[in-house]
N, C-alpha and C positions, 0 to 999 in steps of 0.2 A: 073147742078150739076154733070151730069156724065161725062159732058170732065173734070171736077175738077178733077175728081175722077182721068180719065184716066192719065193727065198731074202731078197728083202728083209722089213726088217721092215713090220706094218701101221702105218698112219698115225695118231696117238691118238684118240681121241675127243675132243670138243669138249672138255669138262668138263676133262679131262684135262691139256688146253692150255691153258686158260684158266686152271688153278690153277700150272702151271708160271709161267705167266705174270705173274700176283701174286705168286707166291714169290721172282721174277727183280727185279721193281717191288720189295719190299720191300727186299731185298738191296741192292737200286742206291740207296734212298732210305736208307738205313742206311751207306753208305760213303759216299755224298755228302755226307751230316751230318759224317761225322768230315771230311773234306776241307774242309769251312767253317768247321769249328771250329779247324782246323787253320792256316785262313789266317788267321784272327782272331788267334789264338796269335802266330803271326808277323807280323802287323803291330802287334800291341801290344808286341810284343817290340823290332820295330826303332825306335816312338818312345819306347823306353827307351833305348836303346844313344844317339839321335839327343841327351835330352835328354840324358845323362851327356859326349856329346860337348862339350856348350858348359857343362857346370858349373863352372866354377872350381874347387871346392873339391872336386871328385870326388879321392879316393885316387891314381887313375894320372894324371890330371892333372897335381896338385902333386909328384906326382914325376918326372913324364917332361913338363916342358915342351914340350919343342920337338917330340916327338911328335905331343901337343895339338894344338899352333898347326896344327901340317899336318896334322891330324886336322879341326880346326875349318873349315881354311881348301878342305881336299879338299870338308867339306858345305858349304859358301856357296856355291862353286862350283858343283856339283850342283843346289842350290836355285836358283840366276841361272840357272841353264841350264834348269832346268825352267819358271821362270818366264818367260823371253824366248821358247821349245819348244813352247809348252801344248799343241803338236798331237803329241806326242812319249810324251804322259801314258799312252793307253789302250797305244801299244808296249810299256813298260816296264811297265805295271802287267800285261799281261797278258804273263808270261817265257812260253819254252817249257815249262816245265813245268806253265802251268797248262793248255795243250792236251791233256794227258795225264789232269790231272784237273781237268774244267770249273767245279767247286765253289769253289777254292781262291781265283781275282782276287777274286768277289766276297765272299768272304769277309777279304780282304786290304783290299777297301776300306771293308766295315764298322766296321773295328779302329781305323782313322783317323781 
């Protein structure tokens, strides 16, 4: 135990650790950004997809009717469910993956 001791490395200096320390903060605060940015991305993205759902006059629409319809008829569903649910909201808005990156929900719920 004491060559362990001997062979390990010294412990840094204050300063030392403290500037790792800021450099780790900066880093973190730099991926974080792109992770909200990133949930933003994607919830302005899914009330695009949401509004081209109920278009009528959208391209895949007027051509794949009956797509549509159960396309239309899967979101109203979704939305009554969510609406009758509302205790159901912070589950779904916060998926497994935003546990992974804590940035993304609120970022997901800015975009809304």
């Amino acid at each position: 135990m004491a060559t362990a001791l001997e062979t390990a490395p010294k412990k840094p200096a204050f300063t030392d650790r403290l500037q790792a320390n800021g450099e780790d903060l900066i880093a973190t605060g730099t991926l974080s950004a792109t992770h909200l940015t990133g949930g933003v991305v994607k919830s302005l993205t899914d009330v695009a997809k949401l509004a081209r759902t109920f278009n009528p006059l959208d391209p895949y629409n007027l051509t794949h009717p009956a797509q549509a319809y159960a396309q239309q008829q899967m979101a109203l569903a979704g939305l009554t469910n969510l609406a009758t649910h509302p205790e159901q909201l912070p589950r779904r808005s916060s998926a497994p993956a935003g546990r992974a990156t804590p940035a993304r929900p609120p970022g997901s719920s800015w975009g809304t």
